[in-house]
C-alpha positions as a LaTeX table, in Angstrom:
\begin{tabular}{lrrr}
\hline
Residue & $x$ (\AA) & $y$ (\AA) & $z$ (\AA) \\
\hline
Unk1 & $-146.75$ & $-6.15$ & $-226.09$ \\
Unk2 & $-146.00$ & $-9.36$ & $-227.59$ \\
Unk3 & $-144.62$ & $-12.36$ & $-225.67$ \\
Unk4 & $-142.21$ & $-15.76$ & $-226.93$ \\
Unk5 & $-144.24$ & $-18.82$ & $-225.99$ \\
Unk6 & $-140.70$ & $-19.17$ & $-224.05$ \\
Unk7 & $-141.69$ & $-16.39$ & $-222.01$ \\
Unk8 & $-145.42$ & $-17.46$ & $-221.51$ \\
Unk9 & $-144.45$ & $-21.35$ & $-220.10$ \\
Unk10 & $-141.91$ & $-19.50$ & $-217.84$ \\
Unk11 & $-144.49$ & $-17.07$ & $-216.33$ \\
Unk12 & $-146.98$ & $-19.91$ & $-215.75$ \\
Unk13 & $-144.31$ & $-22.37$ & $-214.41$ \\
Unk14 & $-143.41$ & $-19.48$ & $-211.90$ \\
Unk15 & $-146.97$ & $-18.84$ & $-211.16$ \\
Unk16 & $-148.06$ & $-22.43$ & $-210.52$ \\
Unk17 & $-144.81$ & $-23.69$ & $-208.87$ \\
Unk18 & $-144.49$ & $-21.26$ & $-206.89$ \\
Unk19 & $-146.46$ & $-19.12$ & $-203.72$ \\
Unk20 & $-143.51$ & $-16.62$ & $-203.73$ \\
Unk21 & $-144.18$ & $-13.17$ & $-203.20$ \\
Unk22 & $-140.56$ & $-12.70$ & $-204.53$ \\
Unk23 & $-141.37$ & $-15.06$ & $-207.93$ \\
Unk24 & $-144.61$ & $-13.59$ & $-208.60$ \\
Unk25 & $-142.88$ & $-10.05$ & $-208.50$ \\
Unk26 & $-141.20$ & $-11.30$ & $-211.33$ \\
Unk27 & $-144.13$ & $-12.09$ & $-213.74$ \\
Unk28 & $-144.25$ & $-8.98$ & $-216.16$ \\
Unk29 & $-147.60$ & $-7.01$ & $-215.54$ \\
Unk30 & $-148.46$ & $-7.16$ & $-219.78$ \\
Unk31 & $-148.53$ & $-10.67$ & $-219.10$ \\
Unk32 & $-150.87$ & $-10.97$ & $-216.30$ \\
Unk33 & $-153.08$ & $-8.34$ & $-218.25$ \\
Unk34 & $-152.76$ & $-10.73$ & $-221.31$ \\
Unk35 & $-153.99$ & $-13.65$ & $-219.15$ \\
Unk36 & $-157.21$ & $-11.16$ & $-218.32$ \\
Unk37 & $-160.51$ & $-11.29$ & $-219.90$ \\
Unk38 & $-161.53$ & $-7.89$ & $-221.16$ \\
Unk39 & $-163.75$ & $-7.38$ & $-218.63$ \\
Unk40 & $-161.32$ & $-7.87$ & $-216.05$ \\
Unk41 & $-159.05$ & $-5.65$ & $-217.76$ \\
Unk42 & $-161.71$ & $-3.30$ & $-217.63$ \\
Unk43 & $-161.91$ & $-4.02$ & $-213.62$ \\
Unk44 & $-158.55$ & $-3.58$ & $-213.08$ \\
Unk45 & $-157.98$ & $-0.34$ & $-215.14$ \\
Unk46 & $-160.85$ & 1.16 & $-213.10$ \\
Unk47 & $-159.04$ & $-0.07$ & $-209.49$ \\
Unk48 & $-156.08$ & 1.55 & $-211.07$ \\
Unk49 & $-157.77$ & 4.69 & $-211.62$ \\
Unk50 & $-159.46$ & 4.91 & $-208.30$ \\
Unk51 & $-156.34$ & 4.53 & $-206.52$ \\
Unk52 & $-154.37$ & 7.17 & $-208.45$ \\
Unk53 & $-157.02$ & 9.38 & $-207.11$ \\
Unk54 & $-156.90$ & 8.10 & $-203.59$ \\
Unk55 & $-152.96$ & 9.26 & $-204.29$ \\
Unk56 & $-153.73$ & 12.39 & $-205.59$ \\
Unk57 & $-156.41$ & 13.06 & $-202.21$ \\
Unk58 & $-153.41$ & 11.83 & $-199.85$ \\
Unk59 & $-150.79$ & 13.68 & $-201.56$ \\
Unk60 & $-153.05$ & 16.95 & $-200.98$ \\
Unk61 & $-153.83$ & 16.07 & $-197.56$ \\
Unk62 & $-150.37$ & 15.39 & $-196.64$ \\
Unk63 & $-149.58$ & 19.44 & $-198.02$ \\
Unk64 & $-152.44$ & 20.65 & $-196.00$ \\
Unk65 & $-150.76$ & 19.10 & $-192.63$ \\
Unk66 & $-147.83$ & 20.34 & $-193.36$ \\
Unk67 & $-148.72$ & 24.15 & $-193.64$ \\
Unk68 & $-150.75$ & 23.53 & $-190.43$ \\
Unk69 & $-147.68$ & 22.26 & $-188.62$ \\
Unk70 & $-145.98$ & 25.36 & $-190.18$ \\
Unk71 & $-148.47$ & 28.00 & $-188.92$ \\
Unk72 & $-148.38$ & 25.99 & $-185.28$ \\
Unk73 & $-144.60$ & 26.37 & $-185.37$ \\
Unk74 & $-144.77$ & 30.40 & $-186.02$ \\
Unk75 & $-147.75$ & 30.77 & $-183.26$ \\
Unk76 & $-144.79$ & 29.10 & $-180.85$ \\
Unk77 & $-142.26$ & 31.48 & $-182.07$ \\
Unk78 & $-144.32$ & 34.48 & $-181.07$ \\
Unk79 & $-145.25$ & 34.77 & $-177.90$ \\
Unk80 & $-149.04$ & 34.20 & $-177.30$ \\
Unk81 & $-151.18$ & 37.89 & $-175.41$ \\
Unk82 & $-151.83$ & 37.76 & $-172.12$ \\
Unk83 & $-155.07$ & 35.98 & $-171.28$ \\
Unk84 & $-158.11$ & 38.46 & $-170.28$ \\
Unk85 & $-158.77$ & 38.58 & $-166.69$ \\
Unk86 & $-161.37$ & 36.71 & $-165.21$ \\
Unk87 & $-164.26$ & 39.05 & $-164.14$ \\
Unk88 & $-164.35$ & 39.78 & $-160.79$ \\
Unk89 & $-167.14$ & 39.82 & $-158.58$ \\
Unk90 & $-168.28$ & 43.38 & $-157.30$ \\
Unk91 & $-166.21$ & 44.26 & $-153.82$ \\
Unk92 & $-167.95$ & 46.52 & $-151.05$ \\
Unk93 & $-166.72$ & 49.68 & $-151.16$ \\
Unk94 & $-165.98$ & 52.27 & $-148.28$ \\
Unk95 & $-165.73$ & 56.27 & $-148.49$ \\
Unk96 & $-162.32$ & 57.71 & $-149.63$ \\
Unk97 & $-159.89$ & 58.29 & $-146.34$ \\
Unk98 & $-160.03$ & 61.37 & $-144.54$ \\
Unk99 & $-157.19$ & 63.57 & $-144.91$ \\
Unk100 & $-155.60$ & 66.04 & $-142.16$ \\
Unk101 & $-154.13$ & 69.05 & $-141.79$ \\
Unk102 & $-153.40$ & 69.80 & $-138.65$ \\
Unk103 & $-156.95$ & 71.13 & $-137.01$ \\
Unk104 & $-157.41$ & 70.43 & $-133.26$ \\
Unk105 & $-160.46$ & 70.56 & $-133.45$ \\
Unk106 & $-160.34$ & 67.33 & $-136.39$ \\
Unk107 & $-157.78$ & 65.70 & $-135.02$ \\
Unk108 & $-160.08$ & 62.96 & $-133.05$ \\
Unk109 & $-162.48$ & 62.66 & $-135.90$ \\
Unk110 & $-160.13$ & 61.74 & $-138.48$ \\
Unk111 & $-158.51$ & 59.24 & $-136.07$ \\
Unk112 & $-161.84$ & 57.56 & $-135.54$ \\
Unk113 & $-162.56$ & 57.33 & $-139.56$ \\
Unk114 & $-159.03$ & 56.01 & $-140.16$ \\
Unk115 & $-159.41$ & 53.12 & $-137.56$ \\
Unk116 & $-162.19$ & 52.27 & $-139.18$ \\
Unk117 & $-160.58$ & 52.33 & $-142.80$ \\
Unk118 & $-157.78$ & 50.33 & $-141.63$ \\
Unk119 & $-159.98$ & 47.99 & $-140.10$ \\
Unk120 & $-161.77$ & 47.46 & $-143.45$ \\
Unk121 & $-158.59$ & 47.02 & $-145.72$ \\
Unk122 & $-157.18$ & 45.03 & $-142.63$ \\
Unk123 & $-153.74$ & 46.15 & $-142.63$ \\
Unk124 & $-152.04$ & 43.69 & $-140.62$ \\
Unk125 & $-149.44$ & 45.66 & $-138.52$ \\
Unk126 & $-148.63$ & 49.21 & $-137.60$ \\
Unk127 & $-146.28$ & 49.54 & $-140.07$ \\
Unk128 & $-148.69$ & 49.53 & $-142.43$ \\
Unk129 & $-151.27$ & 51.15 & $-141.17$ \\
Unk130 & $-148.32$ & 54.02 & $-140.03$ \\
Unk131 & $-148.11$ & 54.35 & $-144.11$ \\
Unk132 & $-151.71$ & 54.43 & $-144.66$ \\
Unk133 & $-152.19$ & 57.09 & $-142.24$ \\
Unk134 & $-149.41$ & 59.10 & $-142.91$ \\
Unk135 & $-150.23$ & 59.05 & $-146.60$ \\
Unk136 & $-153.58$ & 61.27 & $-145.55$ \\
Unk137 & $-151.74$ & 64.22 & $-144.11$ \\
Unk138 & $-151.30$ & 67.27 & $-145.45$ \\
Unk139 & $-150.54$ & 71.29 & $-144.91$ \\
Unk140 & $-148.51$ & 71.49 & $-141.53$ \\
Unk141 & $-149.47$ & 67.61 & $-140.26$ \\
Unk142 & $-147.05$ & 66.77 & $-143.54$ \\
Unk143 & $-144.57$ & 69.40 & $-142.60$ \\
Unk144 & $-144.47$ & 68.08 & $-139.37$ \\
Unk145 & $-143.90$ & 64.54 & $-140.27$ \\
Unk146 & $-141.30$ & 65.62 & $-142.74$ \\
Unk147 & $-139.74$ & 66.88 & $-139.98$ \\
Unk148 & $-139.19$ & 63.61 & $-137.76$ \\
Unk149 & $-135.66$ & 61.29 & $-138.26$ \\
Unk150 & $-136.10$ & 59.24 & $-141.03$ \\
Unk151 & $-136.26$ & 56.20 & $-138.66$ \\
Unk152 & $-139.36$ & 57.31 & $-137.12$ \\
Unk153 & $-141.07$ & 58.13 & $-140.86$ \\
Unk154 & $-140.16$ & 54.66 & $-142.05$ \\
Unk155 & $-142.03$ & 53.51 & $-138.96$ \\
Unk156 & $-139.67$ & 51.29 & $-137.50$ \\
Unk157 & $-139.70$ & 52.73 & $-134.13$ \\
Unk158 & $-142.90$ & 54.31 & $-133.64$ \\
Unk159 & $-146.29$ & 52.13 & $-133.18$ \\
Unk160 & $-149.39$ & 53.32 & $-133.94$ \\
Unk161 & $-150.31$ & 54.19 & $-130.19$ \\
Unk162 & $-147.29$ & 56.34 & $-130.32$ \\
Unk163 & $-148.02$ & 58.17 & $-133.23$ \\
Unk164 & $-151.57$ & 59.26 & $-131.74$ \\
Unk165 & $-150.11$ & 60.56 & $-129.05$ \\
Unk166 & $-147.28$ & 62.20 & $-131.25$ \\
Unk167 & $-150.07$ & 64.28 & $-133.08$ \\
Unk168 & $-152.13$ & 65.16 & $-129.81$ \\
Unk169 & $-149.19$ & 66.53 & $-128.44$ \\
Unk170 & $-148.36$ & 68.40 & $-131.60$ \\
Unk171 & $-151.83$ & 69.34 & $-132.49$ \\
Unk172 & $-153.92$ & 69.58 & $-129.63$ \\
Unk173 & $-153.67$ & 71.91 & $-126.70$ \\
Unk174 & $-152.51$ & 70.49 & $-123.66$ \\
Unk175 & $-155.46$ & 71.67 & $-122.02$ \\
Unk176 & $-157.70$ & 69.92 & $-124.59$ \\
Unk177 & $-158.76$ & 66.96 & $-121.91$ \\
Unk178 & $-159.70$ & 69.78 & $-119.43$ \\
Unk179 & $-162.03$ & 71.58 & $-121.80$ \\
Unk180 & $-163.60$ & 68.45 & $-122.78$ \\
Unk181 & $-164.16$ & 67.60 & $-119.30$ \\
Unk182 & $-165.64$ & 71.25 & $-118.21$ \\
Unk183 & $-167.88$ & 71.18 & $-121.23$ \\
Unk184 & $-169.08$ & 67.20 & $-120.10$ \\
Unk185 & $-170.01$ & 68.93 & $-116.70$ \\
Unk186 & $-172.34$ & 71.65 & $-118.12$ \\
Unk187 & $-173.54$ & 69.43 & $-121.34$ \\
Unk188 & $-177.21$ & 69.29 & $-120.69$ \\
Unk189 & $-180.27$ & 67.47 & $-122.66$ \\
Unk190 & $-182.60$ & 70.36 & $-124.15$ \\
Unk191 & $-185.98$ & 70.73 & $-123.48$ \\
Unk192 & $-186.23$ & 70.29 & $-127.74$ \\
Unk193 & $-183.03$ & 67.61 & $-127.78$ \\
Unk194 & $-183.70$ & 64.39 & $-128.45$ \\
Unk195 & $-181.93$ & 61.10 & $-126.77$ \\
Unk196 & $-179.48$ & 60.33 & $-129.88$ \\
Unk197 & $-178.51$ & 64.01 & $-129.97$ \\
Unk198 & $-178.07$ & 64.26 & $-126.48$ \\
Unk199 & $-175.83$ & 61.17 & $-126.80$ \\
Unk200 & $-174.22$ & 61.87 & $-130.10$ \\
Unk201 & $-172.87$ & 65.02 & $-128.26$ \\
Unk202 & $-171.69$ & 63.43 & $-124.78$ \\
Unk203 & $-169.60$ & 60.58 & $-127.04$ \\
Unk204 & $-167.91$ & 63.66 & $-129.19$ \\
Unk205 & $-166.60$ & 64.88 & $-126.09$ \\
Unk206 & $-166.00$ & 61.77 & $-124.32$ \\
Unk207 & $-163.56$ & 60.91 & $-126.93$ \\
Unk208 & $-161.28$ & 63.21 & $-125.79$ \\
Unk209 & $-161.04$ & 62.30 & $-121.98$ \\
Unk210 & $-160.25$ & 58.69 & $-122.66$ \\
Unk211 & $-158.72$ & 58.18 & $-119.19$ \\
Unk212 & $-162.33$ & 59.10 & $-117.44$ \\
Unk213 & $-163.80$ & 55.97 & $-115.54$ \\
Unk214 & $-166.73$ & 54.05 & $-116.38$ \\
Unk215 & $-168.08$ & 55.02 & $-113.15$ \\
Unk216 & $-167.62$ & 58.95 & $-114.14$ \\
Unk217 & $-168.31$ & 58.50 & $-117.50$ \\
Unk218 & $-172.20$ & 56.82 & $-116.25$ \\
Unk219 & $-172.63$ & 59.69 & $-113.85$ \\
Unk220 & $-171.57$ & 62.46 & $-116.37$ \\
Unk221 & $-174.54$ & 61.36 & $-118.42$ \\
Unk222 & $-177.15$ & 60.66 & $-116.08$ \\
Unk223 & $-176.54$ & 64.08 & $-114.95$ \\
Unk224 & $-176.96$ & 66.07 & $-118.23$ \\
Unk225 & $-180.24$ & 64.16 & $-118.68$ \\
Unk226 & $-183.77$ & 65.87 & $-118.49$ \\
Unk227 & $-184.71$ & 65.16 & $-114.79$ \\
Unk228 & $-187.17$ & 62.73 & $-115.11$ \\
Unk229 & $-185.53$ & 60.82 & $-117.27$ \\
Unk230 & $-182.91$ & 60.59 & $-115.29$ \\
Unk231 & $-185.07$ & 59.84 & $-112.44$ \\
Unk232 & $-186.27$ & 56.73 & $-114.29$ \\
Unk233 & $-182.81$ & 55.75 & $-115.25$ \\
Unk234 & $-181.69$ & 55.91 & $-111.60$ \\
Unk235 & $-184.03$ & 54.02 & $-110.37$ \\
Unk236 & $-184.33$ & 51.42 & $-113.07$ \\
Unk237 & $-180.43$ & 50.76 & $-111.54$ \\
Unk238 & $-178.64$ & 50.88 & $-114.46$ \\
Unk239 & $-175.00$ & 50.42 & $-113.74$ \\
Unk240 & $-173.25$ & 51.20 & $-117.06$ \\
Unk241 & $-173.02$ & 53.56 & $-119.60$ \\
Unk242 & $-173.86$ & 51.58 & $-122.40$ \\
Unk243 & $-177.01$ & 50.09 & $-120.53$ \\
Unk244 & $-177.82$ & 53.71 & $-119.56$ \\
Unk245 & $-177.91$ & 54.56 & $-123.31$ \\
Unk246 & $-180.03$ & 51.54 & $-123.85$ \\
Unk247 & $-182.91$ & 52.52 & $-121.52$ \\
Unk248 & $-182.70$ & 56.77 & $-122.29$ \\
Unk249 & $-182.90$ & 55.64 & $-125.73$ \\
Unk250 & $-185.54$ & 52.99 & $-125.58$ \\
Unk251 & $-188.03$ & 55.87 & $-123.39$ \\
Unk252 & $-186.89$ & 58.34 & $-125.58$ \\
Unk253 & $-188.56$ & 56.35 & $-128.55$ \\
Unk254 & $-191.56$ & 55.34 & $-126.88$ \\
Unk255 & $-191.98$ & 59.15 & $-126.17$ \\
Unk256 & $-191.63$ & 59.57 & $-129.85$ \\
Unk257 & $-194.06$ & 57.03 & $-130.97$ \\
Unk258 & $-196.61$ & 58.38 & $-128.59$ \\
Unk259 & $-196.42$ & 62.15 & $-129.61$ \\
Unk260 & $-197.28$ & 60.49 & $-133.62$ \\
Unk261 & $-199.74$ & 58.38 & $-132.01$ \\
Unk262 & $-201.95$ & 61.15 & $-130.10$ \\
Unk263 & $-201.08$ & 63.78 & $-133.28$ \\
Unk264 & $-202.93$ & 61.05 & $-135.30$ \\
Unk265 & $-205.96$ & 60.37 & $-132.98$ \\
Unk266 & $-206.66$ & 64.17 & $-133.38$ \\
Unk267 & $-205.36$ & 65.46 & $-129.88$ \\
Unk268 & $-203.13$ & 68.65 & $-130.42$ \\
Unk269 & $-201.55$ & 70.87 & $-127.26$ \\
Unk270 & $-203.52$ & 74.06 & $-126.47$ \\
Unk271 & $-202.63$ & 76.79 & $-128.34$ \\
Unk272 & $-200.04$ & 78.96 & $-126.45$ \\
Unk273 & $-198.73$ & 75.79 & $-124.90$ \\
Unk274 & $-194.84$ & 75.48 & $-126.27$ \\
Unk275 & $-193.76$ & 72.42 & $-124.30$ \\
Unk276 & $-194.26$ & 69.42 & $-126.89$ \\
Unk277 & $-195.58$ & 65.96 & $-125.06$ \\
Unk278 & $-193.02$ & 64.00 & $-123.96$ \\
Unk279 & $-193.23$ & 60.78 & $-122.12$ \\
Unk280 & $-189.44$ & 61.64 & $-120.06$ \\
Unk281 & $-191.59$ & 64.52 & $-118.46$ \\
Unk282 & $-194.43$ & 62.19 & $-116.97$ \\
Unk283 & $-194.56$ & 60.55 & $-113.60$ \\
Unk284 & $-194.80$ & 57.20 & $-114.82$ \\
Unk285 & $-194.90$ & 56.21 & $-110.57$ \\
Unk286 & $-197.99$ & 57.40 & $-110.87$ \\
Unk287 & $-199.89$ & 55.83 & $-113.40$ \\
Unk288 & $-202.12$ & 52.58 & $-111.71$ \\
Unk289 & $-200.41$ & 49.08 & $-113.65$ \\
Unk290 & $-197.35$ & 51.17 & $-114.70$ \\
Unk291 & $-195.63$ & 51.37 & $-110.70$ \\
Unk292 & $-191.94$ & 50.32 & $-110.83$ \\
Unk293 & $-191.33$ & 46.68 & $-109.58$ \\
Unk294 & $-188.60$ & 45.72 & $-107.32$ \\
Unk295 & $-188.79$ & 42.86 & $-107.14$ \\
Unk296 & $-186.39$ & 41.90 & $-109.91$ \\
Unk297 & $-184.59$ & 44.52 & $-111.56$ \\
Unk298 & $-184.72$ & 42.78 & $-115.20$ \\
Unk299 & $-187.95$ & 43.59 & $-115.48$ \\
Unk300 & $-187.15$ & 47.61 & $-116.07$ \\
Unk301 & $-185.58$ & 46.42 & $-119.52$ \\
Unk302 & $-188.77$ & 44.29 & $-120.57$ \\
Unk303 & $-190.73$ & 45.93 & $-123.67$ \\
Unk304 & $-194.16$ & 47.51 & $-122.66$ \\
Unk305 & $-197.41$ & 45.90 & $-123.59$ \\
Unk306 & $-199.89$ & 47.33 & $-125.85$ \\
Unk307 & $-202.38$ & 47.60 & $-122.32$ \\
Unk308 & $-199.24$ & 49.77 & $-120.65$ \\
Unk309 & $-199.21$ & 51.65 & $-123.85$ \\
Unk310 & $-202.83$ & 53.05 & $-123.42$ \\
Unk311 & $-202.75$ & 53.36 & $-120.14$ \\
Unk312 & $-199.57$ & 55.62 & $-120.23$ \\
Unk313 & $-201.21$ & 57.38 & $-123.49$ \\
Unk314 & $-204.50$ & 57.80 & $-121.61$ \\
Unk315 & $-202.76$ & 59.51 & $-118.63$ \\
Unk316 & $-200.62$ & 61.57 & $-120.64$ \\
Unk317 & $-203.29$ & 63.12 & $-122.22$ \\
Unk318 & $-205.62$ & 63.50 & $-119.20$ \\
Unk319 & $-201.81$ & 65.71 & $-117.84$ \\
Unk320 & $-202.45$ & 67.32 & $-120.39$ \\
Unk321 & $-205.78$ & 68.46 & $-120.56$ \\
Unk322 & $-205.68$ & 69.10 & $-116.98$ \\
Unk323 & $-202.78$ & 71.70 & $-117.60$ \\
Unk324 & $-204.12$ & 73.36 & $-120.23$ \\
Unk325 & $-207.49$ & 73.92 & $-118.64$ \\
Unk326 & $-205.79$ & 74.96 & $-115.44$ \\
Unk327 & $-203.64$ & 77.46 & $-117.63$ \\
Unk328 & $-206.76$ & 79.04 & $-119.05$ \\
Unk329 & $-208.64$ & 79.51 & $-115.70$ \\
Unk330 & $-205.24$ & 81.80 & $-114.47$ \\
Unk331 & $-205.36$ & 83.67 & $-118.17$ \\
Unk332 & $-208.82$ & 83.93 & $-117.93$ \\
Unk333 & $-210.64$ & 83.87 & $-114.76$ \\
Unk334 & $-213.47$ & 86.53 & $-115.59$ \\
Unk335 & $-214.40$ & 85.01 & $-119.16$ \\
Unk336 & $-212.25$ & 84.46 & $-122.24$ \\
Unk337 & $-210.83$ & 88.17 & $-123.21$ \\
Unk338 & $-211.80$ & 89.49 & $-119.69$ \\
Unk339 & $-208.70$ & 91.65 & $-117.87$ \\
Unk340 & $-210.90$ & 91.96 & $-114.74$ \\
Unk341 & $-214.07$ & 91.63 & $-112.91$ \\
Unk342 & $-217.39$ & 92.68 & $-115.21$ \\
Unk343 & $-218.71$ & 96.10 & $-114.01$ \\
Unk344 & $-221.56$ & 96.59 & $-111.83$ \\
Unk345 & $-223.64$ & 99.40 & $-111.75$ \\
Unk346 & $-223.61$ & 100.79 & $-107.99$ \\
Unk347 & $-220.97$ & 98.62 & $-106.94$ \\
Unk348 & $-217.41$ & 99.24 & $-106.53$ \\
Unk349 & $-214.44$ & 96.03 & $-108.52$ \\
Unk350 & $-213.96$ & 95.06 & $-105.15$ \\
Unk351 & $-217.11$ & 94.82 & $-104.19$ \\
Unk352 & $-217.88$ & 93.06 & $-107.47$ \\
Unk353 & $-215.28$ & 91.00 & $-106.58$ \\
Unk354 & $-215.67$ & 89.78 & $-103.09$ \\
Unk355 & $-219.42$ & 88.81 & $-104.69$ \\
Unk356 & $-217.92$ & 86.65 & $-107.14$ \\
Unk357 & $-216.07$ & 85.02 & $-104.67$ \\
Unk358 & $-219.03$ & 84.31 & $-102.44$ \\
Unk359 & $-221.37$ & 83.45 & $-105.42$ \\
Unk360 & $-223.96$ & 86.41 & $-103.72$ \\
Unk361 & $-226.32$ & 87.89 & $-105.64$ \\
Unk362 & $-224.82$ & 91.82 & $-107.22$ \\
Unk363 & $-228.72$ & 93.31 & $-106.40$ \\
Unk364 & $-229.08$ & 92.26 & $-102.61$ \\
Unk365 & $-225.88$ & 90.28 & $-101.78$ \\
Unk366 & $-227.35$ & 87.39 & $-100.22$ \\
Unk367 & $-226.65$ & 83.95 & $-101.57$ \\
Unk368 & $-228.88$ & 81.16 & $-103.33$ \\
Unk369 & $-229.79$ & 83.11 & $-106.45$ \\
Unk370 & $-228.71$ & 85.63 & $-109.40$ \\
Unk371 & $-229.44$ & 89.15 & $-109.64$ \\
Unk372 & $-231.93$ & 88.19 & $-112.36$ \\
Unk373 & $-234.10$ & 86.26 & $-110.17$ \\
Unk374 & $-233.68$ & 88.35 & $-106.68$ \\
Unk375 & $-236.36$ & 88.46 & $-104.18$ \\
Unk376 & $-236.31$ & 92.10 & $-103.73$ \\
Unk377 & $-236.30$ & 92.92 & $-107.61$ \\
Unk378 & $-239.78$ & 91.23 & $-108.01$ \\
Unk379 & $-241.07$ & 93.35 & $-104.42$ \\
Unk380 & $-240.07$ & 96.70 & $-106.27$ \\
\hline
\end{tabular}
């Protein structure tokens, strides 16, 4: 590009006269490059050449954002999946709920089961726990609650105390308290029952006399007891039912520990001899360091020391002994086998006998010696 020497002086005069961003806009950009050395034109072609680049790299950058915005605008149009659950920490579980179907004979057993369920869901009212029972029956029980007004099935006027007594009354005999009662009088302990099964037993059928006294309820169980056991009990004081199941239970495991104890020192019952050793059977008055104190009646409930222990093992056994030798002297009085005196030549059973008896000699019948070392033997 060629410039007038008219249009050089004006460039310089605006250059030089003035610090105008405005005037030095105005200077043509040949000119300024015609003012360069060549190696500054060389510079400034380079700058140029960068910064087209640095154009280029924002242009493309500026493209990039915008499809970004653009997929961020169609995520917000459609709507986002629901967010996985947070894993949950393993819950205690309980058996499935009981159902019923009308049995008498059930009837107080499922009760029992579904108090407990309701108790572990904790239902908060009757209302709900009326729908959680009611959702368990089935056969006639269902047909029977199908059969109530619709008020009563929606459970607003029936509690849960109601309803029990609804299905007793439907269900159960009206004699069912009066059997329970006659079979609590002639419930007895078995010579081969344990403690727990005794009392397993006496709470099935307690459950249906609920209206029995504490005072009843204590002697009904004391009674069916083995005697000696209830002996103890009875004089140990105990002056409720659950303290009387405390103590039976607490002898009746010491009894059990000592029959594994004296199986594993080697002693075993006589043969013949069904009654299994038992420590409720043993007249633990009479045992020296083992007499009943009454003094204070806590003391019954203390545990026993290992000295007690031995000293109740130790007499147990020596019972024992004693009745099984005892038992063989009556089986066996003449000799093990023998039915009857040993015969005699010359000499009549009873005579035999009434010998025995005396301890006199079967040759001469006086006393002092045998019949293998008698005086009048030798003489003949």
């Amino acid at each position: 590009m060629c410039l007038s020497p008219q249009q050089i002086r004006a460039a310089l005069a605006a250059l030089f006269c003035s610090s105008s961003p405005s005037a030095l806009s105005r200077i043509p950009p040949a000119l300024i490059i015609a003012m360069l050395s060549a190696e500054q034109q060389q510079q400034l072609q380079q700058q140029l050449a960068l910064m087209q680049q640095r154009v280029v790299q924002q242009d493309a950058l500026v493209q990039q954002q915008q499809q970004q915005i653009a997929a961020q605008q169609l995520q917000l149009a459609v709507p986002a999946p629901a967010s996985a659950a947070p894993a949950r920490a393993p819950q205690p579980r309980i058996a499935a709920a009981p159902t019923f179907s009308g049995g008498a004979a059930t009837l107080d057993v499922w009760l029992r089961e579904m108090r407990q369920q309701c108790s572990f869901y904790q239902l908060p009212d009757d209302a709900a726990r009326l729908v959680f029972l009611c959702a368990q029956l089935r056969g006639g029980a269902l047909e029977w609650w199908d059969t109530l007004p619709s008020a009563t099935r929606a459970g607003h006027s029936l509690s849960l105390i109601a309803f029990e007594a609804a299905l007793r009354k439907r269900f159960q005999p009206v004699n069912a308290a009066d059997s329970a009662r006659t079979q609590l009088d002639s419930l007895r302990q078995g010579p081969r029952q344990s403690v727990h099964e005794y009392t397993s037993a006496f709470h099935r059928l307690l459950t249906s006399v609920p209206d029995m006294s504490a005072a009843d309820q204590l002697h009904r169980y004391l009674f069916g007891l083995r005697p000696a056991l209830q002996t103890q009990l009875r004089i140990a004081g105990v002056a409720s039912l659950d303290a009387a199941i405390e103590a039976a239970s607490r002898i009746g495991a010491i009894g059990q520990f000592a029959t594994g104890s004296a199986a594993a020192a080697g002693y075993m019952p006589p043969q013949g001899d069904s009654s299994a050793m038992d420590l409720n059977e043993v007249q633990l008055d009479s045992i020296e360091g083992l007499e009943p104190s009454h003094t204070d009646p806590a003391d019954d409930a203390a545990p026993v020391s290992r000295a007690e222990f031995r000293q109740l093992l130790n007499a147990l056994q020596q019972q024992r002994g004693a009745a099984a030798t005892k038992g063989d002297s009556k089986r066996a009085p003449f000799g093990r086998g023998s039915r009857g005196p040993p015969k005699v030549q010359g000499l009549s059973p009873g005579e035999v006998r009434k010998r025995l008896d005396a301890g006199a000699c079967f040759g001469c019948g006086q006393t002092g010696h045998r019949k293998a070392d008698c005086p009048s033997k030798q003489l003949n």
